[in-house]
N, CA, C and O atoms as a Maestro MAE file, in Angstrom:
{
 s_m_m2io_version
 :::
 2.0.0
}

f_m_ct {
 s_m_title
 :::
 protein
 m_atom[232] {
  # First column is atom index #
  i_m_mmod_type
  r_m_x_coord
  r_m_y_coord
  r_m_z_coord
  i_m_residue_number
  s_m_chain_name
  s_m_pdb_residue_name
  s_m_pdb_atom_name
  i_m_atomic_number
  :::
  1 25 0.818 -1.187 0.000 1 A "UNK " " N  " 7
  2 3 0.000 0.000 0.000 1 A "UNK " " CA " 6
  3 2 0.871 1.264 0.000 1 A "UNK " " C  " 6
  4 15 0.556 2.225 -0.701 1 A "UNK " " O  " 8
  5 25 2.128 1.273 0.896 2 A "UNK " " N  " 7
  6 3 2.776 2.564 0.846 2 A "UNK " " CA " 6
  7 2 4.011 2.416 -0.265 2 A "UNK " " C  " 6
  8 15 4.515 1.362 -0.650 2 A "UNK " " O  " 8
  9 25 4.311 3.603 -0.618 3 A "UNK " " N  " 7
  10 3 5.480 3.524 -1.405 3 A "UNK " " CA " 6
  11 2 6.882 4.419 -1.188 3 A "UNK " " C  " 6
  12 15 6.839 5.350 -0.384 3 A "UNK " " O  " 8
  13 25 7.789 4.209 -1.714 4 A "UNK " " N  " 7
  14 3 8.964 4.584 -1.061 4 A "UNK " " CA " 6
  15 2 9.103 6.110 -2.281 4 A "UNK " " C  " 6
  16 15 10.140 6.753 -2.444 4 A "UNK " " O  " 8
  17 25 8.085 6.318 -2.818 5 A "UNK " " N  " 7
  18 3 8.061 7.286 -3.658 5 A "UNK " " CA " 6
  19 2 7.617 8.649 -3.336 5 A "UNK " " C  " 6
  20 15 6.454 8.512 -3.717 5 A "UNK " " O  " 8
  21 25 7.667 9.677 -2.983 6 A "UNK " " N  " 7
  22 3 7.063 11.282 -2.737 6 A "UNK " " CA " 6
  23 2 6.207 11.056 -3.777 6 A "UNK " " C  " 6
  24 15 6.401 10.601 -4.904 6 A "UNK " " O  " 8
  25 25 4.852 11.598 -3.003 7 A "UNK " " N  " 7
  26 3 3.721 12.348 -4.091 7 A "UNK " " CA " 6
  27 2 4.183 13.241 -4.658 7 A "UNK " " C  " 6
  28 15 5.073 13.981 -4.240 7 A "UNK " " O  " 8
  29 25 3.505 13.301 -5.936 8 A "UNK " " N  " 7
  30 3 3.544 14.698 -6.760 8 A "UNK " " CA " 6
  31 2 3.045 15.869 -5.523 8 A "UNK " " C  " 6
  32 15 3.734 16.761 -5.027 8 A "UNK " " O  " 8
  33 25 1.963 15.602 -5.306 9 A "UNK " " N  " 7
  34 3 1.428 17.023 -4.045 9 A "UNK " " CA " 6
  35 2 2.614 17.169 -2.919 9 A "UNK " " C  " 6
  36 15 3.038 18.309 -2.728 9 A "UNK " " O  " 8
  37 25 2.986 16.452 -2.416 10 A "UNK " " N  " 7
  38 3 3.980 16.917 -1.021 10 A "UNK " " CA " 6
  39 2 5.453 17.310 -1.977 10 A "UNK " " C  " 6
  40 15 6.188 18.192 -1.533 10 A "UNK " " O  " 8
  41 25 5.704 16.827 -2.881 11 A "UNK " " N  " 7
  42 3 6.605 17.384 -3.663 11 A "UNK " " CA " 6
  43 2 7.025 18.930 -4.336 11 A "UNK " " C  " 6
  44 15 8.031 19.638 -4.287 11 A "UNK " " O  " 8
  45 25 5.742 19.029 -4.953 12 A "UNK " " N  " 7
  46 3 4.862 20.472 -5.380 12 A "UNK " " CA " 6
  47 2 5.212 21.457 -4.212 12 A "UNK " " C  " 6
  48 15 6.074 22.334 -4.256 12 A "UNK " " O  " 8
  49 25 4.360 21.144 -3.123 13 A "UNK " " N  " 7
  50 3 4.205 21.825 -2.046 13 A "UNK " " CA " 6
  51 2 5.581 21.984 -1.113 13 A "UNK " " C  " 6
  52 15 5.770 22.928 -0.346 13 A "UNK " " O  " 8
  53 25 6.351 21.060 -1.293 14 A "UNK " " N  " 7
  54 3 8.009 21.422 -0.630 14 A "UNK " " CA " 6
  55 2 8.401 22.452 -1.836 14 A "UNK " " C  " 6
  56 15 8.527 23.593 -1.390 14 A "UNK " " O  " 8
  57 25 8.559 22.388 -2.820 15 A "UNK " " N  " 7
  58 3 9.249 23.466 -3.923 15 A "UNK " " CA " 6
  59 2 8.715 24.525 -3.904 15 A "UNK " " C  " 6
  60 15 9.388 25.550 -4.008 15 A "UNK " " O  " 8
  61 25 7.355 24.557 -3.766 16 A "UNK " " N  " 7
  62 3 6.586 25.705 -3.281 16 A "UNK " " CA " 6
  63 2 7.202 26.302 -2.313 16 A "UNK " " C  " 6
  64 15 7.624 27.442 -2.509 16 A "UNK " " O  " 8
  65 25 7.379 25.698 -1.124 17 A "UNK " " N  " 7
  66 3 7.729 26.689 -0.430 17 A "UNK " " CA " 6
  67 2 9.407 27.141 -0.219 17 A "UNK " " C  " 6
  68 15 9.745 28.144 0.410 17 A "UNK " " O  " 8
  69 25 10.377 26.174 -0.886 18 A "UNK " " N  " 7
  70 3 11.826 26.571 -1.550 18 A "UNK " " CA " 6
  71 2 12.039 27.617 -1.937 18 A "UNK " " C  " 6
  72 15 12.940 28.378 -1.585 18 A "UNK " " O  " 8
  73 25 10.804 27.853 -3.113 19 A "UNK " " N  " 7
  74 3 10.717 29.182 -4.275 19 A "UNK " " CA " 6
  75 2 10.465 30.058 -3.535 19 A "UNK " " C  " 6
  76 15 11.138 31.079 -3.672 19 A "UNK " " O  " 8
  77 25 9.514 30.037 -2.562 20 A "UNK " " N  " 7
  78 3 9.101 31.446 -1.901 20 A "UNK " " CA " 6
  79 2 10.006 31.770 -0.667 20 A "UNK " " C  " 6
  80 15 9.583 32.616 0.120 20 A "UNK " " O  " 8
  81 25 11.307 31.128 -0.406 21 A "UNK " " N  " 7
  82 3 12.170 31.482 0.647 21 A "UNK " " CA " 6
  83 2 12.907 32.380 0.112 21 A "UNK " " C  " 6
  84 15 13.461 32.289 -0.984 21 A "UNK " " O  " 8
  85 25 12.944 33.188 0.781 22 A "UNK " " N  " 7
  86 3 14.249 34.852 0.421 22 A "UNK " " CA " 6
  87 2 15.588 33.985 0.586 22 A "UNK " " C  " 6
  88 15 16.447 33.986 -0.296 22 A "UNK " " O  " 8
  89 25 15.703 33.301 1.679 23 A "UNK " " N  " 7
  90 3 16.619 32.632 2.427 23 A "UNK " " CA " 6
  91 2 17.383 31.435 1.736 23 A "UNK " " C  " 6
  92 15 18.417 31.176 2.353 23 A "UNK " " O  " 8
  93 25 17.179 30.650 0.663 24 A "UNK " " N  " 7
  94 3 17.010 29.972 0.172 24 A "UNK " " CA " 6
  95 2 18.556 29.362 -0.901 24 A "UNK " " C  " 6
  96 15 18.149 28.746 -1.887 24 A "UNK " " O  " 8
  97 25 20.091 29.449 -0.837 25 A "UNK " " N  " 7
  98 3 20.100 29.453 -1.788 25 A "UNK " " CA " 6
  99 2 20.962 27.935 -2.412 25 A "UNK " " C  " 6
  100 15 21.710 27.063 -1.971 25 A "UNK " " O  " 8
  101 25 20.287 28.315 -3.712 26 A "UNK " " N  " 7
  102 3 20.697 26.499 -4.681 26 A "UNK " " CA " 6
  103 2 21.650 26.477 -4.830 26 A "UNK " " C  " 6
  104 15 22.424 27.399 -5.088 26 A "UNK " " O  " 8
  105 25 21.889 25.011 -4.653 27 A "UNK " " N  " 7
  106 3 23.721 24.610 -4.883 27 A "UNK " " CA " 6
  107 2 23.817 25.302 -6.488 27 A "UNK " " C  " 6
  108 15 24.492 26.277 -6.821 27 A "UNK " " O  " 8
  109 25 23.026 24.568 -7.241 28 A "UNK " " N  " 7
  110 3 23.489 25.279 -9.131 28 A "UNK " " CA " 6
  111 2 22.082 25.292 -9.727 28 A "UNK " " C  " 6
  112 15 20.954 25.017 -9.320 28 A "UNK " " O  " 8
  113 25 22.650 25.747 -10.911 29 A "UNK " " N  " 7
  114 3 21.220 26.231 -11.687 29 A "UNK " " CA " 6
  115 2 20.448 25.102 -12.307 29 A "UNK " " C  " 6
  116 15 19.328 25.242 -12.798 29 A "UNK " " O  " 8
  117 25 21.152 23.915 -12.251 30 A "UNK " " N  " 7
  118 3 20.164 22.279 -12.587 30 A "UNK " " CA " 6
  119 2 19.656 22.563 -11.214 30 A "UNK " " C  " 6
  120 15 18.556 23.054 -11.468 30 A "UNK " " O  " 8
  121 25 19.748 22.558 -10.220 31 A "UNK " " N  " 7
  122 3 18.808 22.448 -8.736 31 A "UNK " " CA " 6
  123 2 17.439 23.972 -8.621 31 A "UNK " " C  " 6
  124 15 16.270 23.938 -8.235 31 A "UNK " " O  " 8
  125 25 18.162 24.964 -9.068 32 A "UNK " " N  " 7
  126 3 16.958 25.497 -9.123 32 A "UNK " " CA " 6
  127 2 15.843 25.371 -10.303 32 A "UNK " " C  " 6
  128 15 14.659 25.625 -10.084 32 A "UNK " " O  " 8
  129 25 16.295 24.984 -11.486 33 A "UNK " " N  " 7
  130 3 15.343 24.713 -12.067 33 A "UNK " " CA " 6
  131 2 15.079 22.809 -11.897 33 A "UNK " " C  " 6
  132 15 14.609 22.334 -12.931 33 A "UNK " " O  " 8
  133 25 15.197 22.312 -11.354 34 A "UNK " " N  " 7
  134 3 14.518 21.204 -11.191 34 A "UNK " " CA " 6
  135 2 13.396 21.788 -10.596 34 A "UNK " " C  " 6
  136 15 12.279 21.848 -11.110 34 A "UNK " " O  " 8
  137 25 13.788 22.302 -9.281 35 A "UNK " " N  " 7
  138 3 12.601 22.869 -8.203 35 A "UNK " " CA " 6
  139 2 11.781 23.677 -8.706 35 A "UNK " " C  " 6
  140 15 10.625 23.482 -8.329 35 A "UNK " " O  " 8
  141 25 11.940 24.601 -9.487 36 A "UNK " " N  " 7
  142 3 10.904 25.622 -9.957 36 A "UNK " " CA " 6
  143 2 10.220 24.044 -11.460 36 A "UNK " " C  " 6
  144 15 9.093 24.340 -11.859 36 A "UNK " " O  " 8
  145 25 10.530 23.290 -11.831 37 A "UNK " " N  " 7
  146 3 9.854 22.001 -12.300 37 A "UNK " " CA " 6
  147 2 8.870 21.705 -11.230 37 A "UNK " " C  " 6
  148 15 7.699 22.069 -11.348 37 A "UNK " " O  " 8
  149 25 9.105 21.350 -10.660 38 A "UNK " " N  " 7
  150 3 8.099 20.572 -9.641 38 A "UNK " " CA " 6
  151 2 7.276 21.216 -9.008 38 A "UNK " " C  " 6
  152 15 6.171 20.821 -8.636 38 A "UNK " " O  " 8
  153 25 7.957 22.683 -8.773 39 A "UNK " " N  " 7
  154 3 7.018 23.952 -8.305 39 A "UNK " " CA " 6
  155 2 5.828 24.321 -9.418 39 A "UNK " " C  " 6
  156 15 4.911 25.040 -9.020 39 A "UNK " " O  " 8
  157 25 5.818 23.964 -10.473 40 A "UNK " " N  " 7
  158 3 4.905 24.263 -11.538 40 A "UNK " " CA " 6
  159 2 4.030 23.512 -11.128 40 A "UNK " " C  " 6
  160 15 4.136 22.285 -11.120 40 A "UNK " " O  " 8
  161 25 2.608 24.442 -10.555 41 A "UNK " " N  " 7
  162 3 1.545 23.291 -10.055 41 A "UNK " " CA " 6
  163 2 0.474 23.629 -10.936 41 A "UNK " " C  " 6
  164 15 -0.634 23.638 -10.401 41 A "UNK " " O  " 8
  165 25 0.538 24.006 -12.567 42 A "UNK " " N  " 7
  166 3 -0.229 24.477 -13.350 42 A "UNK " " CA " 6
  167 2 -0.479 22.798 -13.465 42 A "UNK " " C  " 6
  168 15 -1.019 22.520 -12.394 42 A "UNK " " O  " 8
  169 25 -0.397 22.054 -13.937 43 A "UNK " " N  " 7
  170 3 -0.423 19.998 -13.992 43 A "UNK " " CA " 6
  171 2 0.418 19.611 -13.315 43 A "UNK " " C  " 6
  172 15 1.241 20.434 -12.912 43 A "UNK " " O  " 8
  173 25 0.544 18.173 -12.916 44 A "UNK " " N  " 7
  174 3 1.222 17.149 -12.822 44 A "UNK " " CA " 6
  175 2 1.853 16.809 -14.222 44 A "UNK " " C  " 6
  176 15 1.296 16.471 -15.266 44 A "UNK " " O  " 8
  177 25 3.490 17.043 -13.865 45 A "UNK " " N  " 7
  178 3 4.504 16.250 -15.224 45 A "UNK " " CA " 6
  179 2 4.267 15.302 -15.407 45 A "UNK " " C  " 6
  180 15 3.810 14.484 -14.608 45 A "UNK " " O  " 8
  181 25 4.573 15.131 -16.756 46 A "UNK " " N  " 7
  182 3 3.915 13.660 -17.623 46 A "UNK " " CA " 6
  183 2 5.282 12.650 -17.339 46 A "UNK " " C  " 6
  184 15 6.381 13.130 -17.060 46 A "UNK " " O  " 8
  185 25 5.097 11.562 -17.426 47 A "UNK " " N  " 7
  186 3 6.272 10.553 -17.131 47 A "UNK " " CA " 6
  187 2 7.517 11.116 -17.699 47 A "UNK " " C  " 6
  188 15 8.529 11.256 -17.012 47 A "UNK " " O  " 8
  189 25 7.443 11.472 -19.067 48 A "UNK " " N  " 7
  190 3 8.418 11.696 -20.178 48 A "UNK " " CA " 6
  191 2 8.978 12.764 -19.594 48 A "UNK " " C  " 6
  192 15 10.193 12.648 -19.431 48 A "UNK " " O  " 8
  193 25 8.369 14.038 -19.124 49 A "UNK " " N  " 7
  194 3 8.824 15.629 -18.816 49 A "UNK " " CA " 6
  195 2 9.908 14.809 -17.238 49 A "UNK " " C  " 6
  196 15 11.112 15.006 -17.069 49 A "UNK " " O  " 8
  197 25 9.231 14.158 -16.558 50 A "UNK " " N  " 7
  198 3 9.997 13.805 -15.168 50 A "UNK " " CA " 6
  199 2 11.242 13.119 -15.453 50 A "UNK " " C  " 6
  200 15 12.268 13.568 -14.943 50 A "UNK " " O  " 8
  201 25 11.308 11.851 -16.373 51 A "UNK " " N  " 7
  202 3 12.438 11.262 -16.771 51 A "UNK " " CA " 6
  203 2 13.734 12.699 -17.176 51 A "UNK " " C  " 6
  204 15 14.735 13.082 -16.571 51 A "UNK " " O  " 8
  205 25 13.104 13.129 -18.401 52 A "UNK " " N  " 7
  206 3 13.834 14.779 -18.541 52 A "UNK " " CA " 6
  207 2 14.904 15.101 -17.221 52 A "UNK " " C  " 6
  208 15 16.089 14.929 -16.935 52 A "UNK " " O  " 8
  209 25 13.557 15.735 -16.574 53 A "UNK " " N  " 7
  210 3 14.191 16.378 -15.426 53 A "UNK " " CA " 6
  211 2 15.203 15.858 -14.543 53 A "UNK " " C  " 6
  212 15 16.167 16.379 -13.982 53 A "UNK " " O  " 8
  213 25 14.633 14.455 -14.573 54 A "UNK " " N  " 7
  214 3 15.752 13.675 -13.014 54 A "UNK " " CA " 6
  215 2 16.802 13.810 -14.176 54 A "UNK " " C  " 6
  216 15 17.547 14.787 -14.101 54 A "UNK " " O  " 8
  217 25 16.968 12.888 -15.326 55 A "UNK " " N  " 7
  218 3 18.390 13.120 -16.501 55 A "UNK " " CA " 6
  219 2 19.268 14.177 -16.073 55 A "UNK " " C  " 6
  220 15 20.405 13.952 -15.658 55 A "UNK " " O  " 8
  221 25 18.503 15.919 -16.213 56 A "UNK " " N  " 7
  222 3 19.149 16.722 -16.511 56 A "UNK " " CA " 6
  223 2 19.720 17.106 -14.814 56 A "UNK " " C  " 6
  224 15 20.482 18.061 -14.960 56 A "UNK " " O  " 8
  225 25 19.658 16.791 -13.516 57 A "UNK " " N  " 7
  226 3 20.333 15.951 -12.616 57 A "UNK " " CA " 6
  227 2 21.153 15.180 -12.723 57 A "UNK " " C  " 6
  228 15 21.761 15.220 -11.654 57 A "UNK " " O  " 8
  229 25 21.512 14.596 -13.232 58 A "UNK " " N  " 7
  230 3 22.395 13.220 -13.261 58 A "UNK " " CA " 6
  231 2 23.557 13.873 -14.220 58 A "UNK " " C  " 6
  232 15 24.526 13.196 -14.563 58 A "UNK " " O  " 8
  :::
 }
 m_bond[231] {
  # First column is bond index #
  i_m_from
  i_m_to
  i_m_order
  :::
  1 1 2 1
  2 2 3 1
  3 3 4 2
  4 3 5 1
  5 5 6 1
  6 6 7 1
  7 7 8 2
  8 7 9 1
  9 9 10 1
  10 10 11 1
  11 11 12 2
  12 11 13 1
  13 13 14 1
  14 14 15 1
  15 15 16 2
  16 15 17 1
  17 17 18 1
  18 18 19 1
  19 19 20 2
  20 19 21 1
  21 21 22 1
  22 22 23 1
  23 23 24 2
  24 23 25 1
  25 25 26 1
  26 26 27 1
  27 27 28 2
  28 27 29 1
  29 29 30 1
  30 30 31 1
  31 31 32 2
  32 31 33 1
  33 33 34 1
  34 34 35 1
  35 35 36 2
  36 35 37 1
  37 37 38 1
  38 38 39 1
  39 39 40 2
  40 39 41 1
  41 41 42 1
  42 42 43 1
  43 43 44 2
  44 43 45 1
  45 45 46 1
  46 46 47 1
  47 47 48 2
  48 47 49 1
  49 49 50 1
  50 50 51 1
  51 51 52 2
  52 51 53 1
  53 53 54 1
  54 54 55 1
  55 55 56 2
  56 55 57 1
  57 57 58 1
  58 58 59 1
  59 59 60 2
  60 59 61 1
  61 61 62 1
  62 62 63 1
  63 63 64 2
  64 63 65 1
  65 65 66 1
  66 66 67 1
  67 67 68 2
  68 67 69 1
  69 69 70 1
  70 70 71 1
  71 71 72 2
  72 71 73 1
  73 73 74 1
  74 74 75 1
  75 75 76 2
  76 75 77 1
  77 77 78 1
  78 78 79 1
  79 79 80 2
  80 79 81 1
  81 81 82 1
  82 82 83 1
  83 83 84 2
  84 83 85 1
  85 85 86 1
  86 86 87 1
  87 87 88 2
  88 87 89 1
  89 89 90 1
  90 90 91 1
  91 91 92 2
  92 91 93 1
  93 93 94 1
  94 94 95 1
  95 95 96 2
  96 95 97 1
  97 97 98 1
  98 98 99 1
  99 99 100 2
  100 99 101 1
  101 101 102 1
  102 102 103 1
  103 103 104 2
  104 103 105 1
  105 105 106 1
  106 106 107 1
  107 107 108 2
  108 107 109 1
  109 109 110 1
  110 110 111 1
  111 111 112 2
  112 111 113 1
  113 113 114 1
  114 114 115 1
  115 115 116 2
  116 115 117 1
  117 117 118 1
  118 118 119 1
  119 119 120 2
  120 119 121 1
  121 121 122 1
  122 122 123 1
  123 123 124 2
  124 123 125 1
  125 125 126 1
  126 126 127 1
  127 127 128 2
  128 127 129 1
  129 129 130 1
  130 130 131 1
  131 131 132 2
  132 131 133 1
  133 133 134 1
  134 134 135 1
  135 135 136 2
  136 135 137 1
  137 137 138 1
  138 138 139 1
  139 139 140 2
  140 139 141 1
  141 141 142 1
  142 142 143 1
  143 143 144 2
  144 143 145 1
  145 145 146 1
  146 146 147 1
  147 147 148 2
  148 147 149 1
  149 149 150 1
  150 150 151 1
  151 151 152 2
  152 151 153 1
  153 153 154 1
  154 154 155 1
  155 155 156 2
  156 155 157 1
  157 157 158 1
  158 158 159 1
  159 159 160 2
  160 159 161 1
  161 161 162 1
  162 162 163 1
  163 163 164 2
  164 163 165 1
  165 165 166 1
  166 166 167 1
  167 167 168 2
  168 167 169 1
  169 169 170 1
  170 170 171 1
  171 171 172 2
  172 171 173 1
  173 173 174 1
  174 174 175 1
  175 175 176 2
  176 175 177 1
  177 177 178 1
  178 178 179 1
  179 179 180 2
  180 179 181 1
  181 181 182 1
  182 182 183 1
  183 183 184 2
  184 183 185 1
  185 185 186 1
  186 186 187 1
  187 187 188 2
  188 187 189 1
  189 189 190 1
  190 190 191 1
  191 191 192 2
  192 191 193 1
  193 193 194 1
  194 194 195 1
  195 195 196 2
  196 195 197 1
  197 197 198 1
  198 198 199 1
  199 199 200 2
  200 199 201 1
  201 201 202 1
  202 202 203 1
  203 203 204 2
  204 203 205 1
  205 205 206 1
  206 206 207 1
  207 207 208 2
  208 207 209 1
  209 209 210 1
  210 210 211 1
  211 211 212 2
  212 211 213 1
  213 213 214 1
  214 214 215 1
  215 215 216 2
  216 215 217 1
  217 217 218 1
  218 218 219 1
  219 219 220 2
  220 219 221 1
  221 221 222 1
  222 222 223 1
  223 223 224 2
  224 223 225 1
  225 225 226 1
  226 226 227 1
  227 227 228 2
  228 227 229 1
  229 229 230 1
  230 230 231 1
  231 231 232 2
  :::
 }
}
């Protein structure tokens, strides 16, 4: 039943509040735009857009 995976929502909602810290700052510019990714709570990323993202991490 449980999974070792973060929801999209508690995910969203941690980057959410990353983005809105004054205080805040990213190791590099792949880390802030991952986060402002996940901070986009206009949809849920499609499998393909997430694969992307973790990649451009790695």
């Amino acid at each position: 039943m449980f999974s070792d995976q973060l929801t999209f929502l508690a995910a969203n909602y941690t980057a959410d509040c990353l983005m809105m810290s004054d205080n805040f700052d990213f190791a590099d510019e792949a880390v802030a735009d991952a986060i402002a990714f996940v901070a986009d709570d206009s949809r849920p990323p499609t499998h393909d857009e997430t694969e992307t993202a973790i990649a451009a991490l790695s």
